[in-house]
C-alpha positions in Angstrom: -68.8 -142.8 141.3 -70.2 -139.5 139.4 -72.3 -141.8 136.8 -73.5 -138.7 135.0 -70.8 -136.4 135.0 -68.7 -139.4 133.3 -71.9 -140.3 131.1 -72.2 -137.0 129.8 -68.2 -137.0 128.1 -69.4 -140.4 126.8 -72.8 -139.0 125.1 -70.8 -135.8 123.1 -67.6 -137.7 122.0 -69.5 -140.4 120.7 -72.0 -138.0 119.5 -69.8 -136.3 117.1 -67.9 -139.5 115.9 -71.5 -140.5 114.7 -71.1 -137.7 112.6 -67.6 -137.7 111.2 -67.1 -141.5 110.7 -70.9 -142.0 108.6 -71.1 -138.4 107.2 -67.4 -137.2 107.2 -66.7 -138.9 103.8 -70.3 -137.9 102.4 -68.7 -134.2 102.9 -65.5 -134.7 101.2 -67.1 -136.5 98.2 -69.1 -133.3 97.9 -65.8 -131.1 98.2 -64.6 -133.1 95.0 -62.5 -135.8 96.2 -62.2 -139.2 95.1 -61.8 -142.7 96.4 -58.1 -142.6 97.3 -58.3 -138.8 98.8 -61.0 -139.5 100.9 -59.5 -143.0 102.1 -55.7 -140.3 102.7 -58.0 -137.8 104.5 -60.0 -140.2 106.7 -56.7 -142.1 107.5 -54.9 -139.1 108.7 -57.4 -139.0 111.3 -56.5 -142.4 112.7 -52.6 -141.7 112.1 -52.8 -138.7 114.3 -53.6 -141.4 117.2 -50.4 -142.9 116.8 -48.9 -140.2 118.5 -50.9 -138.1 120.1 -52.2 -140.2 122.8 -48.9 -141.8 124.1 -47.6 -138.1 123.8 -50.7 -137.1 126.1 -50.3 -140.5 128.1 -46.9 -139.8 129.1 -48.2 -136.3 130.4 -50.9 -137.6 132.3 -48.9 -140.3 133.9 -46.4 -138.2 135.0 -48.1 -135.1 136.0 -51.5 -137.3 137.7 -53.7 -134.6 136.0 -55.6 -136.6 133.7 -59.1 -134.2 133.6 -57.2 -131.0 133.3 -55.1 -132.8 130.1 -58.7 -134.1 128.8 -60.6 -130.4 129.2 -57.1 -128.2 127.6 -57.4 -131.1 124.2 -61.2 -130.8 123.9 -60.9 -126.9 123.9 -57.8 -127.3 121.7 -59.4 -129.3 119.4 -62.6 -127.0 119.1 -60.5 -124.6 118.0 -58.2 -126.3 115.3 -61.7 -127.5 114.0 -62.5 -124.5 113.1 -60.0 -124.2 110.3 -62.3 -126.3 108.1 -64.6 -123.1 107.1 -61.8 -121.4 105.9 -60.6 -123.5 103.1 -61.7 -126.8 100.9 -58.5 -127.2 99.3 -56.7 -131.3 100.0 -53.8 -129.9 101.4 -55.7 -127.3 103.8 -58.3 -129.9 104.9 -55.5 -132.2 105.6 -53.4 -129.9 107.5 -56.6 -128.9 110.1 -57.7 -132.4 110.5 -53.8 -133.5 111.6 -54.1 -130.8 114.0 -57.6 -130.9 115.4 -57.4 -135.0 115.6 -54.1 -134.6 117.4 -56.3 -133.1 120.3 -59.1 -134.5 120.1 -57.1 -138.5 119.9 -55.8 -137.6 123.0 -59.0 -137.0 125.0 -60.4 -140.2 125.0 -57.4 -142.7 126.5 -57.1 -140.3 129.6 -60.6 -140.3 130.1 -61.1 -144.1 130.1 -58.4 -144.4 132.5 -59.8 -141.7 134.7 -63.2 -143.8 134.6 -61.8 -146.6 135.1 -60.1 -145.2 137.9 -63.3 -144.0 139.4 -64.8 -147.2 139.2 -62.6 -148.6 141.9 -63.2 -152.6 142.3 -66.2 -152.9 140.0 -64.5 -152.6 136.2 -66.9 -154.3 134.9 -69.7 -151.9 135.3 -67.6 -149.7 132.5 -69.9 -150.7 129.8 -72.8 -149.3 131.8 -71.1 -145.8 131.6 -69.8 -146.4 128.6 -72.5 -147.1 126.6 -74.2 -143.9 126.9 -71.3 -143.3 124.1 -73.3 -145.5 122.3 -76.8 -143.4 122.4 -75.1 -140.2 121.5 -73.6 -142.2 118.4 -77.0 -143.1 117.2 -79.0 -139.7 118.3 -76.2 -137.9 116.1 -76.2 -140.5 113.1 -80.1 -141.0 112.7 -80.9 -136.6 113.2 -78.1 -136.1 110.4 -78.8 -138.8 108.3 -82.8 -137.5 108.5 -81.6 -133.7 107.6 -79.2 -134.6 105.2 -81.4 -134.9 102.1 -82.9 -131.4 102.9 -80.0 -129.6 104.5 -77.1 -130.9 102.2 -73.9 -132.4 103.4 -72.7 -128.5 104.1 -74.3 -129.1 107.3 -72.2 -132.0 108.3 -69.0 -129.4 109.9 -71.6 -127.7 111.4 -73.5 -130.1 113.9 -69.9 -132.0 114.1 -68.5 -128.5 115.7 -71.8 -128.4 117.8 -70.7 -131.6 119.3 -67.4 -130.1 119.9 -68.4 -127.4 121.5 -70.8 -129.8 124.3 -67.8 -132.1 124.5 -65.5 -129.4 125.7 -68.1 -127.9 128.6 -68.5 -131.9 129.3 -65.3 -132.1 130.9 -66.1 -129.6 133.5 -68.4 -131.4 135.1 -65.7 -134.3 135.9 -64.1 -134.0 139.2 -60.0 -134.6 139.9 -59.1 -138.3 140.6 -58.1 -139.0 144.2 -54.5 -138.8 144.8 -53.8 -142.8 144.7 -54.2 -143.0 141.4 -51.0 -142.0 141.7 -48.9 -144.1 142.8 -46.1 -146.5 141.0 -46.6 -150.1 140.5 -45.9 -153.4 138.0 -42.3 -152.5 137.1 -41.3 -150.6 133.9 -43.6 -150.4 130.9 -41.1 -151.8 129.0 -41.4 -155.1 131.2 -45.2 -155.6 130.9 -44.6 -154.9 126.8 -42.2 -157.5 126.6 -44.7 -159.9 127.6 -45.8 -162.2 124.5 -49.6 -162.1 125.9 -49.2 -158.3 126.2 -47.8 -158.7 122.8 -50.7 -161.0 121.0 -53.9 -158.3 123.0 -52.4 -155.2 121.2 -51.8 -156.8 117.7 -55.1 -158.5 117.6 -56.3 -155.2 118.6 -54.7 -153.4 115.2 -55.9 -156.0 112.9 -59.2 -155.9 114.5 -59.2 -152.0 113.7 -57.9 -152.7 110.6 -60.5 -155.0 109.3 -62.6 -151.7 110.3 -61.5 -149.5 107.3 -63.4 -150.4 104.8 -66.7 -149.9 106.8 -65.6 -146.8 108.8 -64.5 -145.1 105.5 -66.9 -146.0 102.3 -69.7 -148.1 104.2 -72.2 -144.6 103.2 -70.5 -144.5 100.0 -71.3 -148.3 99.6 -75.2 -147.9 100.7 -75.5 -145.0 98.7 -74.2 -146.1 95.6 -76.6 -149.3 95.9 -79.6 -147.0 96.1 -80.0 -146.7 99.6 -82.2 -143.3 101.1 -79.4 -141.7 103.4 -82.4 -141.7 106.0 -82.4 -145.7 105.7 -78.5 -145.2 105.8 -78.5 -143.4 109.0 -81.0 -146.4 110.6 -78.7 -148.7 109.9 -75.6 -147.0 111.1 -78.0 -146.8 114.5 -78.9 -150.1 114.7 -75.9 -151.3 114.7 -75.0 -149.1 117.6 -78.1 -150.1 119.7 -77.0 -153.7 119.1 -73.9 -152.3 120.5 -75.9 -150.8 123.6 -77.5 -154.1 124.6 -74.3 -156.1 124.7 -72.9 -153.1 127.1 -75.8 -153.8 129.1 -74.9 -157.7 129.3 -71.0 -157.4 129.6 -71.1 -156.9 133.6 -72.5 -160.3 133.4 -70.6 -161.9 130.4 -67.0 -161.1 131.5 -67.0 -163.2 134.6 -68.9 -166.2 133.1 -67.2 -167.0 129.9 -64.0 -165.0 130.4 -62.4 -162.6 128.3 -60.7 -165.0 126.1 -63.9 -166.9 124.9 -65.8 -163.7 124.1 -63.1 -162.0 122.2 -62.5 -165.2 119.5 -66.4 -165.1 118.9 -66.5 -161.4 118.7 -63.7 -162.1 115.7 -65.6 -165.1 114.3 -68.5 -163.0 113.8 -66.5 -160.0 112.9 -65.3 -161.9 109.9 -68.8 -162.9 109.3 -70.2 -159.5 109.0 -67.2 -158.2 106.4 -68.3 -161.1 104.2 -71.7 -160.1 104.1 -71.4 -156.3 103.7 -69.3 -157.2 100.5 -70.9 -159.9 99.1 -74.7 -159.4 99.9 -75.6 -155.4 100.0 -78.3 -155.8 97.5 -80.4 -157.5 100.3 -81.6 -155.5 103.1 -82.4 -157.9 105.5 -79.0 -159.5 105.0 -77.3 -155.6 105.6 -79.6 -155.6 109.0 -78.3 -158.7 110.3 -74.5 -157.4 109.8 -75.2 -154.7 111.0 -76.7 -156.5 114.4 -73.4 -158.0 114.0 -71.8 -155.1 115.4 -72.3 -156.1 119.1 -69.8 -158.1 118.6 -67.5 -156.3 115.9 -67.2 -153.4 118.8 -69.4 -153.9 121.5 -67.6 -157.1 123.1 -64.2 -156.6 121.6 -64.3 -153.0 123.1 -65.3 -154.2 126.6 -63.1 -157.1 126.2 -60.2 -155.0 125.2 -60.7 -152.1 127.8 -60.7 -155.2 130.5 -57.8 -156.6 129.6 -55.8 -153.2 129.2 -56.9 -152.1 132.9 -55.9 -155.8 133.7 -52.1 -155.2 131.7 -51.6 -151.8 132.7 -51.5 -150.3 136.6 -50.9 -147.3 138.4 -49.0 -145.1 136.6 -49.0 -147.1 133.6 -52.9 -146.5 133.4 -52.4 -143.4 131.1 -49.7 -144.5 128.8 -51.7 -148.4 128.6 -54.8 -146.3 127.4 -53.1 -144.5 124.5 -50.9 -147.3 123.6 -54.6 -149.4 123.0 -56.1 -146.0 121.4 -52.9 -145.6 119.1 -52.0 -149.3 117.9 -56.2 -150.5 117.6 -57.6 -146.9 116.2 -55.0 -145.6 115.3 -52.1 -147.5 113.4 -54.8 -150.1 113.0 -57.7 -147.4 111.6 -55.1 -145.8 109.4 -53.6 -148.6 107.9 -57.3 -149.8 107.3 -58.8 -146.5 105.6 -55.7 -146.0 103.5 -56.2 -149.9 101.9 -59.5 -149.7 101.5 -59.0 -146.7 99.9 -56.6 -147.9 97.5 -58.5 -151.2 96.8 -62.2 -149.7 96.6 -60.8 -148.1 93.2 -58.3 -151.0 92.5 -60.4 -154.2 93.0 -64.1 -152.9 94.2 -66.1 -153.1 96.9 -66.5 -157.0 97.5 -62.6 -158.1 97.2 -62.2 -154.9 99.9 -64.0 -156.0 102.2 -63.5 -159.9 101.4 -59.5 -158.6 102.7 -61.3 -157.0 105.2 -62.6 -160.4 106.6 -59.1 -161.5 106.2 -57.2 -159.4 108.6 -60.2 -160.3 111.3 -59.8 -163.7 111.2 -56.1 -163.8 111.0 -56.9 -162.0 114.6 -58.9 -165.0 115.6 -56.1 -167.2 115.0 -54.1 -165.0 116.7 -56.2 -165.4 119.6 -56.8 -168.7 119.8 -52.9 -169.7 119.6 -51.4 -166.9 121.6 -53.8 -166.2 124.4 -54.2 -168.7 127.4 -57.8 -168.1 129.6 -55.6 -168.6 133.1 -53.2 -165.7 132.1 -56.5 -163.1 132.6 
């Protein structure tokens, strides 16, 4: 298994989403636009992985050329990015980040099922690749968030194409999968989706995601408007990612102990913990670091959870298409659906009752989970 040729995809596409999802909305505020506008432009971003990465899944699936899809929509999306420097107008910015997230949604499904692939009969040591994701998230969120106050947000497009750029030559250093990755097993798609379990994972996926808009979109905003340093900002946006690291370092353990089933409902128990908090008690520091601890569990065991299961649901040629189909319902429909609410709410009601509906939608997910979902079916 080529550890750090798979690590190294891992480190730059989680590098540069710590600097679109804290900083991304920092820029547009500076560009002019408002609540609602920024919650419309961050949401097109999740809505492009609606269709982008079944339209790439179904590719991969049929064609068994999973790295060479993954290196042509890195490249792809390098270049679409670029379309930012030429123009600040809505309708411009809009129009390049449809068409650069339309490439760049599409890399990461193929390349979990090409590691998962490569990992042959030890899934569970996913989170150990996985999580160096999770350092390039917090390397790229605490050096921006300590150069914005002297740099500006101008900078933020910059380092984010940087990223880019190291995420495309990443790819390159991933071999071809084997051949029997190939082959055709579990009976149509359509047959595993028509299963209710099948049914309950994905849609406790989306309102998990959902639940997520608030935070992804105006959680800087939020901070900064309660007189928080962007450099303190930027800490906590990495601490919450190394609490994230050391439950990726646990979940090889975790799975097969207390089963999938278990940890999900207490990653969505303390989900809806954390939303409470952020909303109700940002005036207390210590308070903000304990939710934000709270993200091992908001991400870091839901993610691993969810990636097990998937793997679990969806085999052989399915791999591709059950990759995408998580990426588009969870970060997707689920992502866009959240950013475009809180985004209407966060000028509507305020930043309390947004995330109090935030807190909501994650435990309607726990009940979900706790009716729909039996421990013996996994």
């Amino acid at each position: 298994m080529p550890y750090w040729r798979l690590s190294n995809f891992y480190l730059f596409f989680f590098g540069s989403l710590g600097v679109l999802v804290p900083y991304w909305s920092l820029y547009l505020k500076s560009l002019g636009f408002g609540p609602a506008e920024i919650g419309e432009l961050m949401a097109l971003i999740m809505a492009t992985k609606i269709v982008a990465p079944n339209i790439w899944g179904w590719v991969a699936d049929h064609s068994g050329r999973r790295v060479e899809i993954t290196r042509l929509a890195t490249f792809l999306a390098l270049i679409a990015f670029c379309g930012v420097f030429l123009d600040q107008g809505y309708w411009w910015i809009a129009a390049v980040m449809c068409l650069f997230s339309f490439f760049w949604n599409a890399a990461l499904p193929q390349f979990e099922a090409t590691t998962m692939n490569m990992l042959g009969d030890q899934p569970q040591r996913y989170s150990a690749v996985r999580l160096w994701g999770s350092v390039g998230f917090i390397l790229a969120v605490v050096l921006v968030g300590s150069l914005l106050d002297s740099f500006g947000t101008g900078m933020v497009p910059w380092v984010f194409l940087a990223l880019l750029a190291g995420l495309a030559l990443s790819t390159w250093l991933v071999p071809r999968e084997r051949g029997e990755v190939l082959e055709h097993h579990g009976g149509s798609i359509w047959q595993v989706l028509r299963r209710p379990q099948v049914i309950t994972v994905l849609l406790v996926c989306f309102l998990l995601q959902a639940s997520h808009g608030p935070y992804y979109t105006f959680y800087t905003i939020y901070l900064e408007a309660s007189d928080y340093s962007r450099g303190l900002i930027g800490g906590l946006w990495a601490l919450g990612v190394a609490a994230e690291i050391g439950v990726f370092l646990l979940m090889h353990r975790l799975l097969p102990r207390f089963g999938p089933k278990i940890l999900l409902l207490l990653s969505l128990a303390l989900t809806t913990l954390r939303w409470v908090l952020i909303g109700w008690c940002v005036e207390w520091l210590s308070v903000m670091v304990f939710a934000q601890l709270l993200h091992a569990a908001s991400f870091g065991i839901y993610h691993a959870v969810a990636i097990h299961l998937i793997h679990h649901i969806f085999t052989g040629r399915h791999q591709g298409r059950g990759q995408a189909l998580y990426s588009s319902l969870s970060f997707g429909a689920g992502g866009a659906v959240g950013s475009l609410l809180s985004g209407y709410l966060w000028s509507g009601v305020g930043a309390a009752v947004t995330f109090t509906a935030a807190a909501l939608m994650s435990a309607l997910a726990f009940l979900i989970t706790w009716r729909g979902l039996r421990a013996q079916d996994w």
